[in-house]
C-alpha positions as CSV (number, residue, x, y, z in Angstrom):
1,X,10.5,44.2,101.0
2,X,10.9,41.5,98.9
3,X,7.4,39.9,100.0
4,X,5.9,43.5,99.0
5,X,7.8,43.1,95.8
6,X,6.5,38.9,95.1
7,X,3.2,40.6,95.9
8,X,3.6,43.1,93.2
9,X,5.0,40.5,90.7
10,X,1.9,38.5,91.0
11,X,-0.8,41.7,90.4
12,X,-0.6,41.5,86.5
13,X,-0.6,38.0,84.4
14,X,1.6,40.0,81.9
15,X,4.5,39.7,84.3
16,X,4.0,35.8,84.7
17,X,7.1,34.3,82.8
18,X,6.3,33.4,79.6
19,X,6.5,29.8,79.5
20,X,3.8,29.9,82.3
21,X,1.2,32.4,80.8
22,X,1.4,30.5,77.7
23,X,0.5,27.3,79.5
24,X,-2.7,29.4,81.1
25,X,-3.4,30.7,77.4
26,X,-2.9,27.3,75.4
27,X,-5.7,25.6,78.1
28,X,-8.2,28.5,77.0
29,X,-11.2,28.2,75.1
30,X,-11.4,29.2,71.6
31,X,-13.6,32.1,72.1
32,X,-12.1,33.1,75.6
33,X,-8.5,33.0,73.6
34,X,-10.1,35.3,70.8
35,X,-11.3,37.6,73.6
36,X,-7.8,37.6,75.0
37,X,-6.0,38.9,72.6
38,X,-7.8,41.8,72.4
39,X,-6.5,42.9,76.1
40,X,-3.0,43.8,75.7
41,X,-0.3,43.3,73.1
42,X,1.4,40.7,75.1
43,X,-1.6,38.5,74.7
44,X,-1.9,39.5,71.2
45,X,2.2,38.7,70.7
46,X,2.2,35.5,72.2
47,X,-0.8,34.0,70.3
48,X,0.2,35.5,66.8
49,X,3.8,35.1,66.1
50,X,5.2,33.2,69.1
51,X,5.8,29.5,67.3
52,X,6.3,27.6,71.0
53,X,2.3,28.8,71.6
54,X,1.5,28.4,68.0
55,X,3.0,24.6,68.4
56,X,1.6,24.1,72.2
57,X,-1.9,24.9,70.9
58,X,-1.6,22.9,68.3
59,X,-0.9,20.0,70.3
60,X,-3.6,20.9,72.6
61,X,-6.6,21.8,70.2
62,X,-9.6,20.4,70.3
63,X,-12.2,19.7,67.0
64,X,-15.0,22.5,66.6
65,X,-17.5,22.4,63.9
66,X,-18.1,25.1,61.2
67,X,-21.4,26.3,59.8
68,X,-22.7,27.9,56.7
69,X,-26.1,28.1,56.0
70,X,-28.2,28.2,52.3
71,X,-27.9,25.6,49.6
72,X,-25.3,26.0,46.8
73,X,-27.2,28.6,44.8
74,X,-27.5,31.0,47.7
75,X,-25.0,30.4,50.0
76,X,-24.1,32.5,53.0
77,X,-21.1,35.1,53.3
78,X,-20.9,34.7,56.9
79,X,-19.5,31.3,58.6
80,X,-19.8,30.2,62.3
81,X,-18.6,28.1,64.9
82,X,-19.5,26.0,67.4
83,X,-17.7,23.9,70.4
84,X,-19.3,20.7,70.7
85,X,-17.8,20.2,74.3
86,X,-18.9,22.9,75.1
87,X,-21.6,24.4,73.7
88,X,-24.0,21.2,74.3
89,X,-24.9,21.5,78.2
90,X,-26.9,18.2,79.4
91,X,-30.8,19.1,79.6
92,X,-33.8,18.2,77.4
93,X,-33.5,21.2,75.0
94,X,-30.2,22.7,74.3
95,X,-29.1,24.9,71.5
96,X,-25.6,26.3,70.3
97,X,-25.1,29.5,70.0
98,X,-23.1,30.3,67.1
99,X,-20.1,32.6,66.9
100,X,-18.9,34.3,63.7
101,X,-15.4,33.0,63.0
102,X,-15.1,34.0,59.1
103,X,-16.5,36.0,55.9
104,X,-16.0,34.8,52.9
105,X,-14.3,37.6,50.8
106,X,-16.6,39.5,47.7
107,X,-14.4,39.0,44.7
108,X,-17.5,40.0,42.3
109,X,-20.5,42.2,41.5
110,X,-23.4,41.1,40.0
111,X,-25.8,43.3,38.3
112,X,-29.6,43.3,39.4
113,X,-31.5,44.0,36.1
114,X,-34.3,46.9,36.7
115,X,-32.5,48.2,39.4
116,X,-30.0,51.0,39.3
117,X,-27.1,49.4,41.8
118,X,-24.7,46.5,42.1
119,X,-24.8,44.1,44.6
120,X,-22.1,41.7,46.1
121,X,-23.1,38.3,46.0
122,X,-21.4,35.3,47.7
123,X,-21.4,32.1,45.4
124,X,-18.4,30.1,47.6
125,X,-19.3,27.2,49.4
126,X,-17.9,25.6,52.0
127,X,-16.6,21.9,50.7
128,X,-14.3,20.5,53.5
129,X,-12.0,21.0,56.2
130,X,-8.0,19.6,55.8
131,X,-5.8,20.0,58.9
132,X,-7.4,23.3,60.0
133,X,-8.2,24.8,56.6
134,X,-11.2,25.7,55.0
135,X,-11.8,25.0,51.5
136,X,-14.2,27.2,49.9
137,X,-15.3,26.6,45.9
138,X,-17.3,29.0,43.8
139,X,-20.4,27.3,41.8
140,X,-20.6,28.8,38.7
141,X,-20.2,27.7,35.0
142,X,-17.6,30.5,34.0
143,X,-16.0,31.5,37.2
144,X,-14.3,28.5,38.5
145,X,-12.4,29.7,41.1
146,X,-11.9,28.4,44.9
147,X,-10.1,29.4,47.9
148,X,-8.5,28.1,51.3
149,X,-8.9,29.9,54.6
150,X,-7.6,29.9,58.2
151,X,-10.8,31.2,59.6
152,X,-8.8,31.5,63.3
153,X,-6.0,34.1,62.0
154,X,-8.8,35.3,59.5
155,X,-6.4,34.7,56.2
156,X,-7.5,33.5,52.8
157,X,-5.4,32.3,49.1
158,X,-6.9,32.4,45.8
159,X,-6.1,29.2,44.3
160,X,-5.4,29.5,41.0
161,X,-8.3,29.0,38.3
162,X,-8.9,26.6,35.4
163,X,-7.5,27.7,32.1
164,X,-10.3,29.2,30.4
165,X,-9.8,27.3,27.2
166,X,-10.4,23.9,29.8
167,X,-13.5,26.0,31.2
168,X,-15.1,26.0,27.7
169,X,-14.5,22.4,27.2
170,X,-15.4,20.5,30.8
171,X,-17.1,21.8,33.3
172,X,-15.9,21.4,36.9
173,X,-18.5,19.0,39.0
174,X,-16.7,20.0,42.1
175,X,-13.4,20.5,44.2
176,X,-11.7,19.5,47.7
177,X,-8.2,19.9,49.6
178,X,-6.1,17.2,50.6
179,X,-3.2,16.8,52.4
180,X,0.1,14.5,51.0
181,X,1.8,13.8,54.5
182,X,4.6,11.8,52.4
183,X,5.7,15.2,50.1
184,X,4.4,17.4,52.9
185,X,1.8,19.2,49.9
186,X,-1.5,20.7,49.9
187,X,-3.2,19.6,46.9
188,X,-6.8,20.0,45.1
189,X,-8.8,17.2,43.5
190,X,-10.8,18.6,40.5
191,X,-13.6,16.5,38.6
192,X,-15.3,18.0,35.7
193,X,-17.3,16.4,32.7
194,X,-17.2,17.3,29.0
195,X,-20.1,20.1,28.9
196,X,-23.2,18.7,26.8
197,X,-22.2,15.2,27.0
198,X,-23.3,12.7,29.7
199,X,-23.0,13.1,33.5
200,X,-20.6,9.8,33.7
201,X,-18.3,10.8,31.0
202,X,-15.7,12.0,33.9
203,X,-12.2,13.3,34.8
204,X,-9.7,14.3,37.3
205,X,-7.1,16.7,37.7
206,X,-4.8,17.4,40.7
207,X,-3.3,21.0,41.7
208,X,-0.2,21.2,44.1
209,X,-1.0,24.3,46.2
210,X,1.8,26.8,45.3
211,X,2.2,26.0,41.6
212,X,-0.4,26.9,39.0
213,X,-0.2,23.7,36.9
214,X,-3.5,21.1,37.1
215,X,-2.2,17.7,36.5
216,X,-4.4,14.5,34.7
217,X,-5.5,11.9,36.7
218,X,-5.2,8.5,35.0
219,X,-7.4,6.4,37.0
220,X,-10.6,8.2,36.5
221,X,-13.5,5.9,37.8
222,X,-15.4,6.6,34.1
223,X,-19.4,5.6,34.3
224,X,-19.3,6.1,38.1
225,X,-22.4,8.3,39.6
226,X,-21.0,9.2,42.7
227,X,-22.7,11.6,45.3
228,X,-20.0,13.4,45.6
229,X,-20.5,16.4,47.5
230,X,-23.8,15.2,49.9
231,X,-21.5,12.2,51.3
232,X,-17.5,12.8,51.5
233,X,-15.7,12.2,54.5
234,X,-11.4,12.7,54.8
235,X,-9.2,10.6,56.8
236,X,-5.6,10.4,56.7
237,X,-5.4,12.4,53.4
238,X,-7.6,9.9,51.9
239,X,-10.9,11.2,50.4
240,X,-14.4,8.9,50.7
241,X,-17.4,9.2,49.0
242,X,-20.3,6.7,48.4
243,X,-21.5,5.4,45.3
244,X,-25.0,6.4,44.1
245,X,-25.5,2.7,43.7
246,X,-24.5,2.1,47.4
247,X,-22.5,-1.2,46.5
248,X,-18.9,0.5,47.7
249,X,-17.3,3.5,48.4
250,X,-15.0,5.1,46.2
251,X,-12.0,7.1,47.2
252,X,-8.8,9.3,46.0
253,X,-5.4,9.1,48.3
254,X,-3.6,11.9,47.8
255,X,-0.1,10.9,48.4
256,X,-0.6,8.5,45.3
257,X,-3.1,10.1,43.4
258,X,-5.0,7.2,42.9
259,X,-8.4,6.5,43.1
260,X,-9.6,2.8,44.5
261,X,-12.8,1.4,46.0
262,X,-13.8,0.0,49.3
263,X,-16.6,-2.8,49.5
264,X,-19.4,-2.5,52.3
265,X,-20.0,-4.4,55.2
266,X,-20.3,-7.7,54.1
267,X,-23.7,-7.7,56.3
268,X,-25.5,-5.4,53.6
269,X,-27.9,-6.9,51.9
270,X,-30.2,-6.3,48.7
271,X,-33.0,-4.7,51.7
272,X,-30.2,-1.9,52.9
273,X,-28.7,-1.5,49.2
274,X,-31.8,-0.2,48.2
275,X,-32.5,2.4,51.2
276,X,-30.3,5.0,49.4
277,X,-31.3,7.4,51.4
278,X,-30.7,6.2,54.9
279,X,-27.1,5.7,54.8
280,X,-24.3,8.2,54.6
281,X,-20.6,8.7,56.0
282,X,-18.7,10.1,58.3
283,X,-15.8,9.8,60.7
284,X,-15.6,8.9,64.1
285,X,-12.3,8.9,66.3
286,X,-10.1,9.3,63.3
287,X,-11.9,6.0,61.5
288,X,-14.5,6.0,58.3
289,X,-17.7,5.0,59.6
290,X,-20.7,4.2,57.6
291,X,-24.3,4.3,59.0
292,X,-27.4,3.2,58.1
293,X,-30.9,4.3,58.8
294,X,-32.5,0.6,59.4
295,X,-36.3,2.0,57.6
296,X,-38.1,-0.9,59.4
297,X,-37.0,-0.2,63.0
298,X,-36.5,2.9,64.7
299,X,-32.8,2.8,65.1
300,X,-29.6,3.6,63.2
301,X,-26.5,1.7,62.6
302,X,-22.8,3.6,62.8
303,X,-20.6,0.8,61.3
304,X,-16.5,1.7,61.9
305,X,-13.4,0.8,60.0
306,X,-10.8,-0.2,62.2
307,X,-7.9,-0.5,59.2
308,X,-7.6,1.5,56.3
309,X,-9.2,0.1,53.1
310,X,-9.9,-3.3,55.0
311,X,-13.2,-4.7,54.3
312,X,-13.0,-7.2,57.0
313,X,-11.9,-4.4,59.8
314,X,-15.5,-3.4,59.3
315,X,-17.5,-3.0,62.8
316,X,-20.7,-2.3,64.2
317,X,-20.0,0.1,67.2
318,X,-23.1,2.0,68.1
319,X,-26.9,1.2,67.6
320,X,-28.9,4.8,67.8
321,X,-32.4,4.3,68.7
322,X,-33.2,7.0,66.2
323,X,-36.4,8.1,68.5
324,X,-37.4,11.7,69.3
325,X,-38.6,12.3,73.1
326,X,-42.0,12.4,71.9
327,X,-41.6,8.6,70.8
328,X,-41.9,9.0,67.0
329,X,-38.8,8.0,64.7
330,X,-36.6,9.4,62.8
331,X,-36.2,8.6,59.0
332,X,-33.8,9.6,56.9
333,X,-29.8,9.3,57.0
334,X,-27.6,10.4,60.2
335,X,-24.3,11.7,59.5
336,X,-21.8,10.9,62.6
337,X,-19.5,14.0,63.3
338,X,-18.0,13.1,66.5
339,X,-17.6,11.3,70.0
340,X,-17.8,13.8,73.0
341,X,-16.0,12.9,75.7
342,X,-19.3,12.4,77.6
343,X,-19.7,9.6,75.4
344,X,-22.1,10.9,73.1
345,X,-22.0,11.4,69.4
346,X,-22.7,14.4,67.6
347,X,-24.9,13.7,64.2
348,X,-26.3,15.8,61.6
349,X,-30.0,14.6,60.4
350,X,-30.5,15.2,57.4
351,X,-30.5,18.6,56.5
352,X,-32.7,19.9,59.4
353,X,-31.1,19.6,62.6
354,X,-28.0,18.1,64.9
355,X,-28.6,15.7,67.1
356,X,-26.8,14.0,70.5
357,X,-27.2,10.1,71.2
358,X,-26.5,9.4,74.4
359,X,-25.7,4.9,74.5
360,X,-26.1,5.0,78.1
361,X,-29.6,5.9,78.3
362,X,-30.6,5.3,74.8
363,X,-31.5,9.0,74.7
364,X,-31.6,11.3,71.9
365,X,-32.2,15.1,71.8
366,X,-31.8,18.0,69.4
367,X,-28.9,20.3,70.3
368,X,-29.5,22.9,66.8
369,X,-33.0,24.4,66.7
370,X,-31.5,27.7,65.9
371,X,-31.5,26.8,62.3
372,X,-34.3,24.4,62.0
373,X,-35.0,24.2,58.1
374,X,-32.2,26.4,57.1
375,X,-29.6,23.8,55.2
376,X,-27.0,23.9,57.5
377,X,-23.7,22.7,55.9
378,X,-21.9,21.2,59.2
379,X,-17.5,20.7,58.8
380,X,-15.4,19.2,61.7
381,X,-11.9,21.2,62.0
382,X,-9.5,21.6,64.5
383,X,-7.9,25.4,64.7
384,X,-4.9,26.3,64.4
385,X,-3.0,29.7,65.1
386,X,-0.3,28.5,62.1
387,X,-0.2,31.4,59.0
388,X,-1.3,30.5,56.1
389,X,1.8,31.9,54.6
390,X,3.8,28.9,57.0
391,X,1.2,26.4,56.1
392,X,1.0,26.1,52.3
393,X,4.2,28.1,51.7
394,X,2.8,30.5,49.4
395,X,3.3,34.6,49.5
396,X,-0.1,36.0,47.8
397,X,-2.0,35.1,51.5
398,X,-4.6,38.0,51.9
399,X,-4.7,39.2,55.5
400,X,-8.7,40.1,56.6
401,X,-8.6,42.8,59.4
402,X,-11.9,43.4,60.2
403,X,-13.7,40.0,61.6
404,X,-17.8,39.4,61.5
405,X,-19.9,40.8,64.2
406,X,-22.6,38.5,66.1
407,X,-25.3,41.3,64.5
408,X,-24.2,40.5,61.0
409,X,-25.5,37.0,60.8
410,X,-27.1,35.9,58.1
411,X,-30.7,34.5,57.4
């Protein structure tokens, strides 16, 4: 009888103790977790509003990369995702295959002129990634606003926009989310210039996510052209960009609110100084790296920073033979988004393609055909099951209860 009835116990996963199933569930890929919850409420429970699961997966998560496609005039509504470890299978020619993961919300009509109907019109782009969250900004001179998403429980916040006196004064140049592990805040950098006055003449504000006051920042880096959306990398709640003049990199800490500069490799010469575009950055392992597209020889260099802001700590890790299987090079800069645990980074070429170096056999191959040509914008982030409501303690989170379809992607 009671071998019948450990039989029975065993039939259904749902009468597993729960300390056990959630150990099964934590270990589950993303999309196989997704596809989970849609089985039975237990499932559903135990990955939405059970914090030991919320705080084992956590622990547990792995990075994925998020995609949207179409330049910063036409950018599209529909974001996807990818897993790098496993969505890039060993072969000659492999492609991911994107999953929809989020759609950014229509706050706005436009009107077509000569036609008799509205149409929605999505004008957010994706900017960064900060400890999970997606940071969306909306490009346009009179509607300033931006939002932050947790695309895995499908929740987005307004953040709060620009007095409109400021909007008809500066215009914003752009916007990105940081995290102050010291004060445990969110908080958004904004840099704007005085409208019909020169690109250099700059400025700074900082937002605390929950309050709706934008704060001056002192230290402004004035007559600085700075490329500050193409090359940005975040570690540590520190914010990099390179300087159009390549000579350093400039950056903004968040838990001080100051900004500061970091020299180059003390290797760089006048010849790679003036390869602007070859070189961009990224980060690798929880470092900055820099790398450079040597124009002469068909190979890359992914430089790493072993200590933050230490010039000397600089370190030449990886040499990519920047060479397609066909033999011809690759010009143009490589942006590193991650180490596999094969051993292989993940890069994004330019704006055409992703690409896998293997160091062991020198080997490089294309892993994104799918969207050859289509400006992909490519973000590291590691989910998280964590509300937004929890995560930036605010109470206007906007819950989004219908999720994209695979037959709803975008051109």
């Amino acid at each position: 009888m009671s071998a019948r009835k450990s039989a029975k116990m065993v039939e259904s996963l749902t009468d597993l103790p729960p300390n056990i199933l959630m150990e099964i569930l934590v270990r589950l890929p993303l999309k196989t977790l997704f596809l989970s919850r849609c089985v039975c409420k237990t499932f559903l429970n135990l990955t939405s509003i059970d914090r030991h699961f919320i705080t084992l997966h956590s622990a547990n998560a792995t990075q994925i990369l998020a995609f949207q496609f179409g330049d910063d005039f036409t950018p599209s509504k529909l974001i996807s995702w990818a897993d790098p470890e496993l969505d890039i299978a060993p072969g000659f020619i492999q492609n991911f295959r994107l999953k929809p993961i989020f759609e950014a919300p229509s706050l706005g009509m436009n009107f077509v002129p000569y036609r008799t109907n509205y149409r929605y019109q999505n004008k957010f782009v994706l900017v960064n990634s900060c400890k999970g969250l997606l940071y969306f900004v909306r490009r346009h001179a009179q509607d300033e606003r931006s939002f932050v998403c947790n695309p895995v429980t499908n929740e987005y916040f307004m953040m709060p926009s620009v007095d409109r006196e400021t909007r008809l004064l500066f215009g914003t140049k752009s916007m990105w989310l940081g995290y102050s592990s010291g004060s445990n805040q969110y908080k958004v950098l904004r840099l704007y210039s005085r409208i019909n006055d020169g690109p250099l003449d700059m400025g700074a504000q900082v937002l605390v996510v929950g309050s709706n006051w934008w704060r001056n920042v002192e230290n402004t880096p004035v007559g600085r052209d700075i490329s500050w959306d193409d090359c940005s990398a975040t570690v540590d709640g520190v914010l990099y960009w390179l300087d159009q003049t390549w000579k350093d990199i400039v950056f903004f800490d968040f838990e001080r609110e100051l900004f500061g500069e970091i020299a180059l490799p003390s290797e760089y010469g006048e010849e790679q100084l003036s390869k602007i575009e070859f070189m961009s950055i990224g980060v690798l392992g929880g470092c900055l790296c820099l790398s450079y597209n040597v124009h002469n020889a068909p190979h890359v260099d992914i430089w790493v920073m072993k200590k933050r802001g230490n010039q000397e700590s600089w370190s030449k890790e990886f040499i990519v033979h920047a060479v397609r299987p066909s033999g011809v090079p690759l010009y143009g800069w490589f942006r590193p988004l991650q180490v596999l645990r094969s051993g292989e980074i993940l890069m994004q070429w330019i704006n055409y393609d992703l690409v896998c170096y293997n160091p062991r056999n020198k080997s490089l191959r294309y892993v994104g055909f799918d969207w050859l040509h289509r400006n992909p914008r490519a973000i590291g982030f590691t989910p998280s099951f964590v509300s937004l409501k929890d995560t930036l303690s605010v109470d206007k989170v906007i819950m989004l209860y219908a999720r994209p379809r695979a037959d709803e992607r975008e051109p």
